[in-house]
py3Dmol code that shows the C-alpha trace and the ligand (Angstrom):
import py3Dmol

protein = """\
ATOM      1  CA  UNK A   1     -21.819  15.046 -17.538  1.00  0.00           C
ATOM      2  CA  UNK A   2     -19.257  17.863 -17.857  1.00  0.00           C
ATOM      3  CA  UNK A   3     -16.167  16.145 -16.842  1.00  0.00           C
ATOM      4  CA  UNK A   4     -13.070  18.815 -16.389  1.00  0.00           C
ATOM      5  CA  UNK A   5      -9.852  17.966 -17.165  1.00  0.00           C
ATOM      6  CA  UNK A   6      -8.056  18.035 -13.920  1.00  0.00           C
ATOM      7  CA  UNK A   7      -9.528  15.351 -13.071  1.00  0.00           C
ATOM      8  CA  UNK A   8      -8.207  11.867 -12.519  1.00  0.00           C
ATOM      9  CA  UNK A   9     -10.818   8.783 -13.345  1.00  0.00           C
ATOM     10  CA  UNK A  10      -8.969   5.768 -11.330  1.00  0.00           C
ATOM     11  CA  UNK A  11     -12.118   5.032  -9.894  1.00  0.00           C
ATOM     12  CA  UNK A  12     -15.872   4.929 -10.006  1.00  0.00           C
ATOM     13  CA  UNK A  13     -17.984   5.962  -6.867  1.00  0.00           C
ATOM     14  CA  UNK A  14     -21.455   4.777  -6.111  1.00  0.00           C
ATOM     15  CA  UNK A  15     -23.277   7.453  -4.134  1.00  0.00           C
ATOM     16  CA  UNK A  16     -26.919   7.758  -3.310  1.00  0.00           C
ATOM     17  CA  UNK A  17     -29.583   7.082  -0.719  1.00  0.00           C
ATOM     18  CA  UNK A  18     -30.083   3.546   1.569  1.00  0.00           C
ATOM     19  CA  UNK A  19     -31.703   1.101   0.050  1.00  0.00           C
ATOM     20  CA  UNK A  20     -30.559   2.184  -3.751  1.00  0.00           C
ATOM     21  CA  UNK A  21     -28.728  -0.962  -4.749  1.00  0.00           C
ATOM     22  CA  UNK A  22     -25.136   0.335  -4.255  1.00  0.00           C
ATOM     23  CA  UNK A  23     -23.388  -2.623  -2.705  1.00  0.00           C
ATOM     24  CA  UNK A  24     -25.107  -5.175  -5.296  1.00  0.00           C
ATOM     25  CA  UNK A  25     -24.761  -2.698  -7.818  1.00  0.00           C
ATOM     26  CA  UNK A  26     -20.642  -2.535  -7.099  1.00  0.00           C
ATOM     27  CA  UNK A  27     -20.139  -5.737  -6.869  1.00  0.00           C
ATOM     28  CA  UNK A  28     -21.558  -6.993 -10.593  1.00  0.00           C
ATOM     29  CA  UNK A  29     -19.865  -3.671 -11.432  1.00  0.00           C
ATOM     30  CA  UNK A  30     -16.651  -4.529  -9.697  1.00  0.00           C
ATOM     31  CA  UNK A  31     -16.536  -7.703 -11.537  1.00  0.00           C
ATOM     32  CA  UNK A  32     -17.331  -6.052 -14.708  1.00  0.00           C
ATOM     33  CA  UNK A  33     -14.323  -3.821 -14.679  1.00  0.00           C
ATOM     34  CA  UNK A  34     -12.212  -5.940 -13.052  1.00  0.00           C
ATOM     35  CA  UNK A  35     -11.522  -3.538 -10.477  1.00  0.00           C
ATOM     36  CA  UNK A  36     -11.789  -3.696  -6.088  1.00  0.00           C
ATOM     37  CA  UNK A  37     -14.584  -3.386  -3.999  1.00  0.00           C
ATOM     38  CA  UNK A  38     -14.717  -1.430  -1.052  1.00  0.00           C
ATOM     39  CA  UNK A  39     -17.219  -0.163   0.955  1.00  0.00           C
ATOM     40  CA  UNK A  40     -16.892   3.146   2.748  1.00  0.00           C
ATOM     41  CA  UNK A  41     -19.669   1.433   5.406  1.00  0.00           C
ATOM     42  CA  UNK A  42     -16.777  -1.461   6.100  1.00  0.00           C
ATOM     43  CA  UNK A  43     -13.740   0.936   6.157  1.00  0.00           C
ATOM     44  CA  UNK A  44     -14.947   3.099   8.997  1.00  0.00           C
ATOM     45  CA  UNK A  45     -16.138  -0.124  10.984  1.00  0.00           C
ATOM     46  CA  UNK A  46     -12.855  -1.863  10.454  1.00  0.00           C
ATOM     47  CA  UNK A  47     -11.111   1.729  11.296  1.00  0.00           C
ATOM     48  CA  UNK A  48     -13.390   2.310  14.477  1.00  0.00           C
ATOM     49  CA  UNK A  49     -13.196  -2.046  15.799  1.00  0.00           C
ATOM     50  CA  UNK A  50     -16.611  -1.808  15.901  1.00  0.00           C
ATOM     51  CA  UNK A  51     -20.383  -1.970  14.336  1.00  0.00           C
ATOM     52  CA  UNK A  52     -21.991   1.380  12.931  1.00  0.00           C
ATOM     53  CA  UNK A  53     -24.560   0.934  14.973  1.00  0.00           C
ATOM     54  CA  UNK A  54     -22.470   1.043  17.852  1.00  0.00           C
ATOM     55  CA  UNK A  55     -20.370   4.362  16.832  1.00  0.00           C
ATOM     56  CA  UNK A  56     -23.842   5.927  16.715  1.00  0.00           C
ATOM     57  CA  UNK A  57     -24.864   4.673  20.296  1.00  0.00           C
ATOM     58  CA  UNK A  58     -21.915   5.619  21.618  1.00  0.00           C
ATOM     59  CA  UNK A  59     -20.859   8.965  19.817  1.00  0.00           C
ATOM     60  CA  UNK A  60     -23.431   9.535  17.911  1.00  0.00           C
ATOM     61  CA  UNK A  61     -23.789  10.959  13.736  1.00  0.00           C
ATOM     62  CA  UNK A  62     -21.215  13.365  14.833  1.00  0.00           C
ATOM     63  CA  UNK A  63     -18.816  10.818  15.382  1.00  0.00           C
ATOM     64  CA  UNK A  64     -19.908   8.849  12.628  1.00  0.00           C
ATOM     65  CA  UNK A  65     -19.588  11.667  10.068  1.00  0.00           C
ATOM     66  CA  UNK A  66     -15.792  12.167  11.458  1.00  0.00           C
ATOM     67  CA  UNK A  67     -14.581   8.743  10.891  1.00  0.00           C
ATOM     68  CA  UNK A  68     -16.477   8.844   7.283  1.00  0.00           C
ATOM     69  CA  UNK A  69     -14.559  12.148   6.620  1.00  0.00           C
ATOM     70  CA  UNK A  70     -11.453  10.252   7.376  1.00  0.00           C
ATOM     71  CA  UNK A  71     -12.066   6.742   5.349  1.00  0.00           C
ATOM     72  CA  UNK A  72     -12.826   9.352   2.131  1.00  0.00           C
ATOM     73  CA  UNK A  73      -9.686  11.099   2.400  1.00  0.00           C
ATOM     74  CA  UNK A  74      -7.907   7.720   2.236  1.00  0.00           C
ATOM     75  CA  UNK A  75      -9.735   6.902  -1.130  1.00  0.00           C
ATOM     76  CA  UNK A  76      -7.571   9.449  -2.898  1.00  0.00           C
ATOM     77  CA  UNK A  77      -4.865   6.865  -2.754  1.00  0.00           C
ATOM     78  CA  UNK A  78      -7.012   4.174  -4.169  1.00  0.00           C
ATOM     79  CA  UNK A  79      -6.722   2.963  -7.968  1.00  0.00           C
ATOM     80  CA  UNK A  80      -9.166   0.621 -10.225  1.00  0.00           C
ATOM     81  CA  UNK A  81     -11.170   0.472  -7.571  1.00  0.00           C
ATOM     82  CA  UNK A  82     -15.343   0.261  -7.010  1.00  0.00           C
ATOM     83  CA  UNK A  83     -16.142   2.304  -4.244  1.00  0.00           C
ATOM     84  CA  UNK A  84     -20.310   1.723  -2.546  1.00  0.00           C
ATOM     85  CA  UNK A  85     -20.199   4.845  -0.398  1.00  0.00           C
ATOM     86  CA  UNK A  86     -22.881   5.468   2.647  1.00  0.00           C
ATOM     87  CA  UNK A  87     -25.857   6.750   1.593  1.00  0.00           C
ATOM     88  CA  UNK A  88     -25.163  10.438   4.229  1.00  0.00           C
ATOM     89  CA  UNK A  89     -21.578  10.517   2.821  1.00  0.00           C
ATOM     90  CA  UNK A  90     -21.881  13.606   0.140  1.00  0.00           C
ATOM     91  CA  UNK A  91     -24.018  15.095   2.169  1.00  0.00           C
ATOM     92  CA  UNK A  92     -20.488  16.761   3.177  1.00  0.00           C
ATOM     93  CA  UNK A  93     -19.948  18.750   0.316  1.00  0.00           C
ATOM     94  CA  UNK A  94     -15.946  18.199   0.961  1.00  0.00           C
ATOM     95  CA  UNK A  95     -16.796  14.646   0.947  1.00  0.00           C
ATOM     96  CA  UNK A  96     -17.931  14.648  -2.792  1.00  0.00           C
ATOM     97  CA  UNK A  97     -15.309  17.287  -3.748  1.00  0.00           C
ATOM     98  CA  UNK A  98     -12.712  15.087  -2.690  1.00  0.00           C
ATOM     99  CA  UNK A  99     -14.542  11.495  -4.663  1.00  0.00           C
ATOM    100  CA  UNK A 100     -14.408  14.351  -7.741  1.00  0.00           C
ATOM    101  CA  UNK A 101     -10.740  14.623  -7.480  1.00  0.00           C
ATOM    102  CA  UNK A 102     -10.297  10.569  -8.587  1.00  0.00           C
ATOM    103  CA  UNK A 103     -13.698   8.901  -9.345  1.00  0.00           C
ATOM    104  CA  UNK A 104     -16.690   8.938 -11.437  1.00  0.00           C
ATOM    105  CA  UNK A 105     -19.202  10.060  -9.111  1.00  0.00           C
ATOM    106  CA  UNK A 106     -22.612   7.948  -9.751  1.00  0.00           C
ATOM    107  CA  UNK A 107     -25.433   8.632  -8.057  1.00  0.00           C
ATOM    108  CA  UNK A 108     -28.413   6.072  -7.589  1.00  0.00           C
ATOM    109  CA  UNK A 109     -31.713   6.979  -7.000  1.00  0.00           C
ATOM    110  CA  UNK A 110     -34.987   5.396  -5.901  1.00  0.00           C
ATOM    111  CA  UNK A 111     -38.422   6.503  -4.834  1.00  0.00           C
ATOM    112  CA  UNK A 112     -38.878   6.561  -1.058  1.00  0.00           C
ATOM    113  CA  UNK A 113     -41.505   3.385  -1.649  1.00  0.00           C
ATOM    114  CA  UNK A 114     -39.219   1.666  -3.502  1.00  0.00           C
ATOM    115  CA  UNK A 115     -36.451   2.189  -0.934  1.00  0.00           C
ATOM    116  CA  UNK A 116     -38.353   0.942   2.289  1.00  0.00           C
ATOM    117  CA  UNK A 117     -39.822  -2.014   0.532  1.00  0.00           C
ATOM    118  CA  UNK A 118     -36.106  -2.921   0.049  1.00  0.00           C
ATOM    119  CA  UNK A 119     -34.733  -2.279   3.459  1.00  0.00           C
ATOM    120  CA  UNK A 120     -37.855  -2.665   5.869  1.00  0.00           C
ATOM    121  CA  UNK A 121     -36.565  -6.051   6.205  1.00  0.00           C
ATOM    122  CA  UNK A 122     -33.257  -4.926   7.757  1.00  0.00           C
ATOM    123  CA  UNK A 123     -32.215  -3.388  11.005  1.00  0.00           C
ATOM    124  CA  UNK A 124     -28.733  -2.599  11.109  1.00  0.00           C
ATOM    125  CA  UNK A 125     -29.539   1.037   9.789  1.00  0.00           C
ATOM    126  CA  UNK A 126     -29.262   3.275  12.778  1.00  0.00           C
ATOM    127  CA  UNK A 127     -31.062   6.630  11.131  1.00  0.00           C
ATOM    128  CA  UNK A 128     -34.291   4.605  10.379  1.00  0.00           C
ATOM    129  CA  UNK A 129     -34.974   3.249  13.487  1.00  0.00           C
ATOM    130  CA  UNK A 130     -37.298   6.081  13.680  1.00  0.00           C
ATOM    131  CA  UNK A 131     -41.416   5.078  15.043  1.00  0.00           C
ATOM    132  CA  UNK A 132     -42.373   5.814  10.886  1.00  0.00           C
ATOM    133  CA  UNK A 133     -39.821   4.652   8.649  1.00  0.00           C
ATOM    134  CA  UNK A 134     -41.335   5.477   5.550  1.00  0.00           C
ATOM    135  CA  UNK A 135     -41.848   9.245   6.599  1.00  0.00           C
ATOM    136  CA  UNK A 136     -37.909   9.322   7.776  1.00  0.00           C
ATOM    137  CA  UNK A 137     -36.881   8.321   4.247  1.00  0.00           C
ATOM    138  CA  UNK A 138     -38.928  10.848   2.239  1.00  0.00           C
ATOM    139  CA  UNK A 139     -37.587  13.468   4.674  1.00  0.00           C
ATOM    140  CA  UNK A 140     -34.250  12.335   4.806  1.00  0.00           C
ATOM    141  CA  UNK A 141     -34.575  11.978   0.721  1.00  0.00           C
ATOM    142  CA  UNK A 142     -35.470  15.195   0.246  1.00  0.00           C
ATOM    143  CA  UNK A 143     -33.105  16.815   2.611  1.00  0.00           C
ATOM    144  CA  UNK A 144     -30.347  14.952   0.966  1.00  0.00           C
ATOM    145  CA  UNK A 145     -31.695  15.446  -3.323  1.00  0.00           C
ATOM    146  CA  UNK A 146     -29.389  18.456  -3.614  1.00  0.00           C
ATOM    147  CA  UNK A 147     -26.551  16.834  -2.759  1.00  0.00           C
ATOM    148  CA  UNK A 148     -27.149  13.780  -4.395  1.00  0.00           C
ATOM    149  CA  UNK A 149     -28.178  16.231  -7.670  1.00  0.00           C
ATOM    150  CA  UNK A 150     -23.877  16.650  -7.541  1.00  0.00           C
ATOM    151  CA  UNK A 151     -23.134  13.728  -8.575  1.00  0.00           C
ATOM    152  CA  UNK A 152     -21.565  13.578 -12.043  1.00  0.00           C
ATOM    153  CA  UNK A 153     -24.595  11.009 -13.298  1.00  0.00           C
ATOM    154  CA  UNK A 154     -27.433  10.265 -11.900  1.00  0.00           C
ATOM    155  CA  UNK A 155     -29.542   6.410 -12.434  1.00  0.00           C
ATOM    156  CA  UNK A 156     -33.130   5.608 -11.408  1.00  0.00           C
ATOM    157  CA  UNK A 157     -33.177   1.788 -10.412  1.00  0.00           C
ATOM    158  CA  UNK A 158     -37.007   1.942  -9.667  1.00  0.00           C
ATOM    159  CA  UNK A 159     -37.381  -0.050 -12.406  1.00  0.00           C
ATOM    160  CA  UNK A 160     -33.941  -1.377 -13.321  1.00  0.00           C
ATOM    161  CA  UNK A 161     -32.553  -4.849 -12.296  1.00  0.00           C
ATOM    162  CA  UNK A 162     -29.345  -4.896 -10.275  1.00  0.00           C
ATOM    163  CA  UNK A 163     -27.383  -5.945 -14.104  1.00  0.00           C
ATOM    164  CA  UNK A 164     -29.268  -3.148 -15.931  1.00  0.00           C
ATOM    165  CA  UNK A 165     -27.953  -0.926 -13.730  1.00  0.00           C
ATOM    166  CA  UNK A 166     -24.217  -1.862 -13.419  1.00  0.00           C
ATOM    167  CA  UNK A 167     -24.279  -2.057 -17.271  1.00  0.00           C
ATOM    168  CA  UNK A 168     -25.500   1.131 -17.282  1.00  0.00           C
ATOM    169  CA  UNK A 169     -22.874   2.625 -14.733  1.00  0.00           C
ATOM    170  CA  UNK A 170     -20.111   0.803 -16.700  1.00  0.00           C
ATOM    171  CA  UNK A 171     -21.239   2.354 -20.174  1.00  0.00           C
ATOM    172  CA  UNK A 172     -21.058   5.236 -18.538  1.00  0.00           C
ATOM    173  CA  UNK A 173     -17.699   4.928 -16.684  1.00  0.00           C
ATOM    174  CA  UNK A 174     -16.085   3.874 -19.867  1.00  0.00           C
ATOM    175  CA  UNK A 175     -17.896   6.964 -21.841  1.00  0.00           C
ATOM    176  CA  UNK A 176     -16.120   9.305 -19.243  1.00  0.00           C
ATOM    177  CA  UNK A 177     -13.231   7.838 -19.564  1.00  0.00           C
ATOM    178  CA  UNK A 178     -12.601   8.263 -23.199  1.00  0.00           C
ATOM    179  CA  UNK A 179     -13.470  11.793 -23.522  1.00  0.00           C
ATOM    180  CA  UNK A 180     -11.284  12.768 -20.917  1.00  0.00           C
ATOM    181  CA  UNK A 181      -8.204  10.467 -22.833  1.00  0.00           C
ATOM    182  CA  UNK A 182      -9.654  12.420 -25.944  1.00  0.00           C
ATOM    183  CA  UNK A 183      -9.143  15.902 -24.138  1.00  0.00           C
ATOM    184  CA  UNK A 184      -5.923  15.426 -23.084  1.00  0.00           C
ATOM    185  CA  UNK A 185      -4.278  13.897 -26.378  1.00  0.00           C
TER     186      UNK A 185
END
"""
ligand_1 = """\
16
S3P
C -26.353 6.190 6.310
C -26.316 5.128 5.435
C -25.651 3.854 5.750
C -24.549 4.069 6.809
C -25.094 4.784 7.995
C -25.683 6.160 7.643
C -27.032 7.447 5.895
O -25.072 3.302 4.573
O -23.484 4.816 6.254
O -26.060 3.960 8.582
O -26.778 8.489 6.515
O -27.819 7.407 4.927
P -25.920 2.597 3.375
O -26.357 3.683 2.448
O -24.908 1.696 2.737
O -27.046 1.866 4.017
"""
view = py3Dmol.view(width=600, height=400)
view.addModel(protein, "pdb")
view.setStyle({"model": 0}, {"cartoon": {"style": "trace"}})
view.addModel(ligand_1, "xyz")
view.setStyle({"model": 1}, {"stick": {}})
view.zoomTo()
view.show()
């Protein structure tokens, strides 16, 4: 993790593919730090007055992608705060530059099995109503690695419970952190 010293760590963003734990992950984490929650996911629908599933019916990932472009350049304003972004939303490079600018960016990762035996019981995921789920997420996956690859750290939850994981992230949040207070004494 090569953390430069422009940077500003108010916050620490979860990134990484559906299904990788970052909404249980934040909140343990959330409570950890004592920081805010927010999810990019609930920002956009609360922004738009309506479901995700319905911006993509009605305007499709193009629209979606605008109104996440929007919610992220809000975030810069945010302090102490968790942030549990959609699992497409660095796929904008801009998108990540801009998380880079005040958080920690952490990705989570998980194999494409693990993944769809943790959503296939959920349907309000627009992109994977697709006839073969399983085949969307290793495509998707591997369309999306070198973006995810960005991220400042990366953690495989495979085989990680939800606490190992936010322990992990907080360790090292709180690692960053100090170096950077140590680089700019
Ligand atoms: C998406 C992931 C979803 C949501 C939207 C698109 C994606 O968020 O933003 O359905 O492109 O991977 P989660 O990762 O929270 O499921």
């Amino acid at each position: 993790m090569d953390v430069s010293q422009s940077r500003q760590l108010h916050n620490l963003a979860l990134v990484g593919f559906m299904g990788t734990g970052k909404t249980s992950v934040g909140q343990f984490l959330a409570r950890m730090l004592h920081f805010r929650l927010v999810d990019t996911d609930d920002l956009i629908e609360r922004r738009a007055g309506k479901p995700i599933s319905a911006i993509f019916a009605e305007g499709g990932e193009t629209r979606f992608r605008e109104l996440e472009c929007a919610v992220v350049g809000e975030l810069s304003r945010y302090r102490r705060t968790v942030i549990a972004t959609g699992g497409g939303l660095v796929t904008n490079p801009a998108n990540m530059a801009s998380l880079k600018t005040h958080a920690l960016v952490v990705c989570l990762w998980a194999s494409p099995e693990m993944i769809w035996r943790r959503v296939r019981h959920q349907s309000h995921r627009p992109l994977l109503n697709t006839p073969d789920p399983l085949a969307t997420i290793r495509n998707l996956l591997s369309e999306r690695e070198r973006f995810y690859r960005e991220a400042d750290v990366l953690i495989g939850t495979d085989v990680r419970s939800v606490k190992a994981v936010a322990l992990q992230v907080a360790h090292q949040f709180r690692m960053a952190q100090a170096n950077h207070a140590i680089r700019e004494e």
